[in-house]
N, C-alpha and C positions, 0 to 999 in steps of 0.2 A: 785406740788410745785418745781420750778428748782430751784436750788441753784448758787450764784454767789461769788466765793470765794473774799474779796473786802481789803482781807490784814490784817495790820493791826492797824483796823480801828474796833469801836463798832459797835457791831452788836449785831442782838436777833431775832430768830426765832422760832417756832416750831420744834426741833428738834426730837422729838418723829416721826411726822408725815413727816418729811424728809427724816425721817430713813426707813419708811416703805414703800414711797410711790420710794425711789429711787430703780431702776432698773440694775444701774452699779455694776460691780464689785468694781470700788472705785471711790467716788467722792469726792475729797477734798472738804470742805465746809467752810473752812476759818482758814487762818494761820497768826498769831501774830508772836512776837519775838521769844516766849519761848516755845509755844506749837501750836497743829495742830487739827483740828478735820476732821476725815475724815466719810463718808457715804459708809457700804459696802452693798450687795445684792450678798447670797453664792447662786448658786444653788443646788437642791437638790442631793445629794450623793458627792458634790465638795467640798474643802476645801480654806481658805486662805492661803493652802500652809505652810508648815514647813520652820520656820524661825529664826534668831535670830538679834535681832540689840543690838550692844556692848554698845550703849552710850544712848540708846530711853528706857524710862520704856512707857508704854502702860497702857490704863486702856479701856475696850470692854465692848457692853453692847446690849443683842440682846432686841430688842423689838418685834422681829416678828419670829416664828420658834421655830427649837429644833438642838441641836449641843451637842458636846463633845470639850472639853478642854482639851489641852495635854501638858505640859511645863516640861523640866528638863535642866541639864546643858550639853549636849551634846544629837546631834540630833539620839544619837542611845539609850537615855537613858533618857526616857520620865516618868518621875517616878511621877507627879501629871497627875491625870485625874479625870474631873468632867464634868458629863452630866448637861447641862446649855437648859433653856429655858428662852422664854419670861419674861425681869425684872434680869437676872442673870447677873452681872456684873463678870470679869475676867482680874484679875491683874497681868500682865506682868512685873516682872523688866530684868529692861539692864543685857544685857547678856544671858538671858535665850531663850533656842529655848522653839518656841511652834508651835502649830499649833490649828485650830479649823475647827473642820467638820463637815456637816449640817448630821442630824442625821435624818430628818424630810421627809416629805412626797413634799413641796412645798416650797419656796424660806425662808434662814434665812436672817434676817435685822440685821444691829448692826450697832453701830457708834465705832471709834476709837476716842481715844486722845492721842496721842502721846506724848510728852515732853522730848527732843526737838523737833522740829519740824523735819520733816524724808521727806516729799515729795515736790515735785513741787508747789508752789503755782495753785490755780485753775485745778491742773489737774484730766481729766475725763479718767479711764481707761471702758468701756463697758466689757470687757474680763478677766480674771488673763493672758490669754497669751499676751493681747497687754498691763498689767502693768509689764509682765515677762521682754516681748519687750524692753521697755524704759527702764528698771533699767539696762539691757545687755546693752544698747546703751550707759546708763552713763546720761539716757535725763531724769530721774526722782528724783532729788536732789535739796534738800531745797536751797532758796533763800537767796542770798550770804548777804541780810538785817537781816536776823536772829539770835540767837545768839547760837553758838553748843559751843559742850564743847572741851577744847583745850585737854583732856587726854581721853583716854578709858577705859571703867569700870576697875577697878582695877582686878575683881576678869578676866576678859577676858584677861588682859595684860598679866595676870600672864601662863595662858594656853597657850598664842599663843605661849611661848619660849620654 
């Protein structure tokens, strides 16, 4: 099943079976004003990468695999961790780093929701290093029809000074 991100415009798919059969590191699968769904494929012993977005709460949900969940408020102080498999959903708010790593023997699936929206419309990253690529380049940011928030998390304001 490909997926064609088509805005934001109604849509309704199979998302279960998008999630499993997609093969990318992320495929966005459709972005509205307010929020994003994206399609990820970890491979095995790889990670989505330790991250933290100030304004995007996330909410993750693997359908296929086995991973670990790591979130706390600084990326050297990871103080939630939960082994997550198939059916585990993992609740990200803004500001928090996290990261999640395929714990498994064969590719973890999951989908992202984002809110705000956080990437590109329609973009397909195959890699983490060609979505590394694009965020360095500045080429992987939400579509200027979207709606972001004018301030950043309070609790991230307050650390950045």
């Amino acid at each position: 099943m490909t997926r064609s991100d088509i805005g934001p415009h109604p849509d309704s798919f199979d998302l279960e079976t998008a999630t499993i059969e997609n093969t990318n590191y992320r495929t966005v699968a459709w972005t509205g004003l307010y929020l994003q769904v994206t399609l990820m494929c970890i491979p095995a012993g790889e990670s989505i990468g330790l991250e933290m977005h100030p304004d995007t709460d996330q909410f993750l949900r693997l359908d296929a695999g086995t991973g670990k969940a790591q979130m706390g408020p600084d990326k050297d102080k990871l103080v939630f961790e939960q082994d997550v498999s198939d059916g585990w959903c993992i609740l990200v708010p803004a500001g928090t780093w996290h990261n999640v790593t395929n714990t498994g023997d064969g590719p973890m699936n999951l989908y992202v929701i984002y809110a705000p929206v956080h990437h590109a419309a329609g973009n397909i990253h195959k890699t983490a290093a060609d979505a590394a690529e694009d965020e360095s380049a500045g080429t992987d940011t939400p579509p200027t029809w979207t709606k972001q928030p004018a301030t950043s998390h309070p609790d991230q304001a307050a650390s950045d000074q």
